[in-house]
N, C-alpha and C positions, 0 to 999 in steps of 0.2 A: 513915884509910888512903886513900889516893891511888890511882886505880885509870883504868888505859889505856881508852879505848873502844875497843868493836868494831864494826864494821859487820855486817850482816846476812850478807852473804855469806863472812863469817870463819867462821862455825859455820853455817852452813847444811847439810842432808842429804838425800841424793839415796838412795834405793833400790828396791829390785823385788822383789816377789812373783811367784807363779803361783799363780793359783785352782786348789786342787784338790777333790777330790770330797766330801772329808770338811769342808771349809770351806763346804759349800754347804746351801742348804734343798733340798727334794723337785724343786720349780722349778729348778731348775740354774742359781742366783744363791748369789753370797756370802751367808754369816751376818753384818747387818749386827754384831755381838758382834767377828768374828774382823778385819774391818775396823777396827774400834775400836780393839781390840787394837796392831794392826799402828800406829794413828795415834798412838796412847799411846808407841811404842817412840821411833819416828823421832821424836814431839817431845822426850822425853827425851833422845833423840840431842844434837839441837840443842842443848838449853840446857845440855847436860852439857861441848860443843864453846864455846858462849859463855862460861862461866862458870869452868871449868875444876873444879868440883865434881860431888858426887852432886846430883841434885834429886831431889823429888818431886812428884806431881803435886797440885796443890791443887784444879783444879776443868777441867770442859771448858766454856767458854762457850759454845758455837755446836759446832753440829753437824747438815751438813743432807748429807743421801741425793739427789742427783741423778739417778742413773743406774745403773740395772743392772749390775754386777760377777759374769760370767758365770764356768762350769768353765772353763780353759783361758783364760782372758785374762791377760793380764801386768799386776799395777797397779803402778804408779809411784807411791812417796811422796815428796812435796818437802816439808820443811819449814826453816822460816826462824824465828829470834826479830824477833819486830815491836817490844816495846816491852817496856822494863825499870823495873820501881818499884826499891824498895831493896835488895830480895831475891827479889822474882819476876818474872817474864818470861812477857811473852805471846808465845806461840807458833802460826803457822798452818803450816798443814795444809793443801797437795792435792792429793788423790788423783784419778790419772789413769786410764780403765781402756783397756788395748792390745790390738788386736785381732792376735796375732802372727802370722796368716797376709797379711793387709790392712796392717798397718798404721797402722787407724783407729784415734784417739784423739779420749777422749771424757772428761771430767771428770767425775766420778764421786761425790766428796762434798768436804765442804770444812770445816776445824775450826778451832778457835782455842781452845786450852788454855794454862791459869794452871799454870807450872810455879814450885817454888821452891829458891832453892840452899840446901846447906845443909853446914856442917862437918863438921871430923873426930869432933864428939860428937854430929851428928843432929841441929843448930839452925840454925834460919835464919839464914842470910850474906848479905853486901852482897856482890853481884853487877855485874859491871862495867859501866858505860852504853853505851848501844848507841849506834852512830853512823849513820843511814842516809845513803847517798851517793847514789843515782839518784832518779830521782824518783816510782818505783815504791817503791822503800825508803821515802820519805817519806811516799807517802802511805798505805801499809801502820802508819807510825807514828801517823799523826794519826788514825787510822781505830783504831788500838789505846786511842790515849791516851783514845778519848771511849768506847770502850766499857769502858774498867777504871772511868770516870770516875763510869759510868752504874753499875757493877756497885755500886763503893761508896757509890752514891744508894739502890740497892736493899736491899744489907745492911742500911745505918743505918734505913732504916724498916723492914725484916722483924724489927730488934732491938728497935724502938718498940714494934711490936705485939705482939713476946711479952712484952714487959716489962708493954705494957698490954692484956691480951687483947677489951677493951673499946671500943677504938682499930678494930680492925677493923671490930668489929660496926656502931660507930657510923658508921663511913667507908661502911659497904654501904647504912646505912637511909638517908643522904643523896640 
């Protein structure tokens, strides 16, 4: 099957929250959980807008806490598909947090989640190839393409060593 490319800004998603009180710890910051949440939506957004199916999420790669996300701030999520295998799509994530009386904006956390498409019976589908055009786009992609790269260096040995649970042991006494 023959399938059109998209760029990143074809399915890209832009949204906004407002911290409220019941989103927050004792501290009067976000529940890193409810941030999560909110990051889980908007990437699905994306890959749902690139792909034109349901996905689901297969894994988050990356996920780092920068900055405080206070009661009453506004956060911005942007997320983009960076980079697509056959059937899945890596997806970032970043969260901006907005000061709405100032102004100030401050970057807040920042993710990169493995989403995957999938058909009318709930199986994996070939997903359309992504096209980046700027050069932001690209280097968003090469920067995908070596951490999926890295990830499936990881699996194939986490698969070694349960196969051979002696594999480990022996790699630690070295």
């Amino acid at each position: 099957m023959s399938q059109t490319g998209k760029t990143p800004s074809d399915s890209a998603v832009v949204t906004r929250y407002l911290v409220m009180p019941q989103q927050a710890n004792p501290q009067g910051t976000a529940f890193g959980g409810a941030i999560m949440g909110w990051i889980d939506m908007v990437a699905a957004m994306a890959a749902e807008r690139h792909c034109g199916t349901e996905v689901v999420t297969a894994g988050i790669d990356s996920l780092s806490f920068k900055a405080p996300i206070r009661i009453g701030d506004h956060v911005v999520l942007e997320a983009a598909v960076n980079y697509v295998s056959r059937s899945s799509m890596e997806v970032g994530v970043r969260v901006t947090r907005e000061d709405p009386t100032t102004g100030d904006r401050q970057i807040a956390t920042t993710a990169h989640l493995t989403l995957v498409a999938l058909d009318k019976d709930k199986k994996p589908t070939a997903a359309p190839p992504i096209v980046p055009q700027t050069a932001d786009e690209k280097r968003r992609y090469e920067n995908a393409r070596l951490r999926v790269q890295q990830r499936k260096e990881r699996l194939k040995q986490q698969t070694q060593e349960t196969r051979n649970p002696n594999l480990e042991t022996r790699n630690k006494a070295q």
